[in-house]
N, C-alpha and C positions, 0 to 999 in steps of 0.2 A: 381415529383422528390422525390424518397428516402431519407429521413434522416439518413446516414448511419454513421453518423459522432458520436464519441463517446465522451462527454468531462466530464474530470477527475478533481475533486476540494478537494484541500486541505483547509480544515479551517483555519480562522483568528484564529492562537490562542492568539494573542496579547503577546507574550515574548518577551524578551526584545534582547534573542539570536536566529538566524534565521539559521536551521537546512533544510537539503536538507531529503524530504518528500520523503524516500528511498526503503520505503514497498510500497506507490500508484505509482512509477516507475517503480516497480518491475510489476505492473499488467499495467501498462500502455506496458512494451514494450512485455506482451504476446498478448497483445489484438494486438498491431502492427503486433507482430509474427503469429496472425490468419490473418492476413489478411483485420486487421479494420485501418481506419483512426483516429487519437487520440491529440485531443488537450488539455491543462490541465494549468488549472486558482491553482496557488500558491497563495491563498490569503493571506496566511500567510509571505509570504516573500515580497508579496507587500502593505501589511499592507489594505487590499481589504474591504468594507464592504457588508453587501449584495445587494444593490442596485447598488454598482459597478459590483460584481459577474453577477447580472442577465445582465447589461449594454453590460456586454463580452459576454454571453449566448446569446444574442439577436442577436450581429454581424455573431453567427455561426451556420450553416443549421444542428442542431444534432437531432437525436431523443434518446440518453440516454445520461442520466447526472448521472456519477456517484459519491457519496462526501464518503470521506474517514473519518471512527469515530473510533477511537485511543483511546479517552479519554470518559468515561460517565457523569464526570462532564461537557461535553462541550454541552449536549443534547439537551438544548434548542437553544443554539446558532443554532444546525444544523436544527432543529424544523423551525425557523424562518427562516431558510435558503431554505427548500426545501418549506415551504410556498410561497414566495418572487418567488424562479422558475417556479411550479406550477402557478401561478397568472401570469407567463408572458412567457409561454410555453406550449405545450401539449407533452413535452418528457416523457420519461421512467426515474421515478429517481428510483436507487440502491445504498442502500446505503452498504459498508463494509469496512472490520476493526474488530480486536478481541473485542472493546466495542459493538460495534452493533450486533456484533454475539452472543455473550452470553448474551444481553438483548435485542434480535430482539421481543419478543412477547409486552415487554415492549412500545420500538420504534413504531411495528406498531399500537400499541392500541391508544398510543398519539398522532400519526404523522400520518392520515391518507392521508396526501399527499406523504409518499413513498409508493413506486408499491413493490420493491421487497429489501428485505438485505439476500445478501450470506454470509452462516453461516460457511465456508468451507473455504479452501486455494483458496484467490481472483484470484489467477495468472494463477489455471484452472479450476476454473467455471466461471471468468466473461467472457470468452472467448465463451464458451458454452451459458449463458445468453445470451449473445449479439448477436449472430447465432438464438436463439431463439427467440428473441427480433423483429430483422429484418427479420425474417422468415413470423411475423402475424400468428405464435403460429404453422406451418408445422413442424416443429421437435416438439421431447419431451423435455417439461423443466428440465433441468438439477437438480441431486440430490445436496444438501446442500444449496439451496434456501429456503426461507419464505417469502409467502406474504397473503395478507385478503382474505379469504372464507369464504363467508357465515356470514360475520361480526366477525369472528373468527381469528385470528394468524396460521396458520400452522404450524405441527409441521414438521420439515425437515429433510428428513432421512439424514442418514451420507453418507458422500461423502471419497474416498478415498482418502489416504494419499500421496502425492508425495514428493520430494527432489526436491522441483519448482528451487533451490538455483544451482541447478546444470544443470537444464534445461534451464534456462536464462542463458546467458554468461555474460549481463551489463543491468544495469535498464537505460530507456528511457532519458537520461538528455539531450540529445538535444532537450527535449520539454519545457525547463525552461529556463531560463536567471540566469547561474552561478556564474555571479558574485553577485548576491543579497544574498549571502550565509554567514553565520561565521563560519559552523562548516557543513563539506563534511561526510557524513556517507557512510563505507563501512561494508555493512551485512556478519557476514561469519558463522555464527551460527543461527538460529531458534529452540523453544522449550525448554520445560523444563522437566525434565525424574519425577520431585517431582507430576506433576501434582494437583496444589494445585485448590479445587474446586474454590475458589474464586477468583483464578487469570483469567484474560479476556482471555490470550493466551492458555490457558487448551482447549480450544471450537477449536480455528483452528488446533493445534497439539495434541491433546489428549497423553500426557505426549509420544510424542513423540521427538528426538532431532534430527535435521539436519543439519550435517557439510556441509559447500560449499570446493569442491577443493580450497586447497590453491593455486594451479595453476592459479586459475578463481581469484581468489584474486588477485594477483595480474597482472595480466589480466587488472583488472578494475581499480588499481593502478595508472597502467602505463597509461591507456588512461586519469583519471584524470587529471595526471600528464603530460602526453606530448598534449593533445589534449585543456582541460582547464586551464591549467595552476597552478593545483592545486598541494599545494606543503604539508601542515598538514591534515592527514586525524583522521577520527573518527571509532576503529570496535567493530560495535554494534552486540550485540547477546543477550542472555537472560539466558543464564547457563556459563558464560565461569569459572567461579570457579571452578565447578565443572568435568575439563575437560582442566587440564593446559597441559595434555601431546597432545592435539589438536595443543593449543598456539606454547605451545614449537617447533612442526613441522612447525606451520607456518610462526613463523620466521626463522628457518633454512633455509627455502623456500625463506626467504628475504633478507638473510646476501647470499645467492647465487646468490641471481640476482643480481648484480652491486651493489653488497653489501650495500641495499635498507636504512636497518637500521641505519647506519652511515651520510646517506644523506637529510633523509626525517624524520621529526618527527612523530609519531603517538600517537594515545592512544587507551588504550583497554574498552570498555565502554560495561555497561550491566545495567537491572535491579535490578542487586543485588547488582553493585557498580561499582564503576573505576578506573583504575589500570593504572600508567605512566610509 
């Protein structure tokens, strides 16, 4: 029997606010959308440690485990995480996320228990990984991957750039339990145009920016809203300063649907600051 099962872990990060993991959703419902099976351990909303992580790994028939690396301060935590699976698996671990991407040579020189980190937009290469994966190596590995050759790092050609923000209609939240949440994120921006070398996200958008329809916005509003019951949301992006007349449309978009703004609170949230 095939391990075709794919499952997706967000780390403990131990905060004290508990954020809905809205970029590993985002790849979790394309890998649904190829066609894979996808279950996904929120250790961070369930406050999980790693011996619990592997406990839930163990209940389920997967052959890749993929953990989501966001933060580079978090490296060892993930270190000992994918030690701990390794030691009580024989899956495929992948790790990705803008930290792992722009210090994958670093990750696999330390971590020799990860197989593979995609350096690329997760939401269309881990879909191709995974096709590769479960293939027993019959396709070509996909470009914007790295893993050990020859006791070496690879280095990973670049992968193309897509608008994944428009190609997903809604990240996969029917695979978490939403009420463990304090703060609902909705993505509607990616990228930053400054492309500063030191920023993590430079590696998966190469000073590229990508607006989501506001239409898909609120799209994912509304099913928040009528399906979870969710009523304050959070829109996260990474440039919206730079790019108020974006904003501007996309409340117009809002005060016209059932006159959204008047009824639901929001906030506009980014890395470079946030705006009520």
């Amino acid at each position: 029997m095939k391990n075709n099962t794919i499952v997706l872990i967000e780390p403990n990060h131990a905060r004290d606010v508990v954020e809905t993991p809205t970029d590993l959703l985002y790849v979790a419902a394309a890998l649904e959308h190829a066609g894979n099976k996808v279950c996904v351990i929120d250790a961070n909303a369930e406050r999980l440690k790693p011996d619990d992580i592997c406990a839930k790994i163990s209940g389920i028939h997967c052959g890749i485990v993929g953990i989501s690396c966001q933060n580079i301060s978090e490296k060892d935590l993930i270190f000992e995480l994918c030690k701990d699976i390794k030691q009580n698996s024989n899956c495929k671990l992948i790790l990705f996320g803008d930290s792992s991407a722009k210090e994958y040579a670093l990750f696999l020189s330390l971590c020799r228990d990860i197989d593979y980190i995609i350096t690329g937009q997760g939401e269309h290469i881990f879909p191709k990984m995974a096709q590769f994966v479960f293939s027993g190596g019959e396709v070509v590995q996909p470009v914007g991957v790295s893993c050990v050759v020859d006791g070496i790092p690879s280095i990973p050609q670049s992968s193309p750039l897509y608008n994944v923000l428009d190609e997903l209609v809604i990240p996969s939240y029917h695979l978490v339990n939403m009420s463990l949440y304090d703060i609902y994120n909705v993505t509607v921006m990616r990228g930053c145009a400054h492309a500063c070398y030191a920023c993590d996200k430079n590696v998966t958008t190469r000073g590229k920016v990508f607006k989501r329809n506001p239409r898909l916005v609120m799209h994912e509003i509304n099913v928040l809203y009528n399906k979870y019951g969710v009523k304050p949301v959070c829109f996260v992006n990474d440039s919206f300063v730079f790019d108020d007349d974006y904003f501007k449309k996309l409340e117009r978009e809002m005060v016209f649907d059932s006159g959204f703004l008047y009824r639901y609170p929001y906030t506009r949230k980014s890395f470079n600051g946030v705006v009520i």
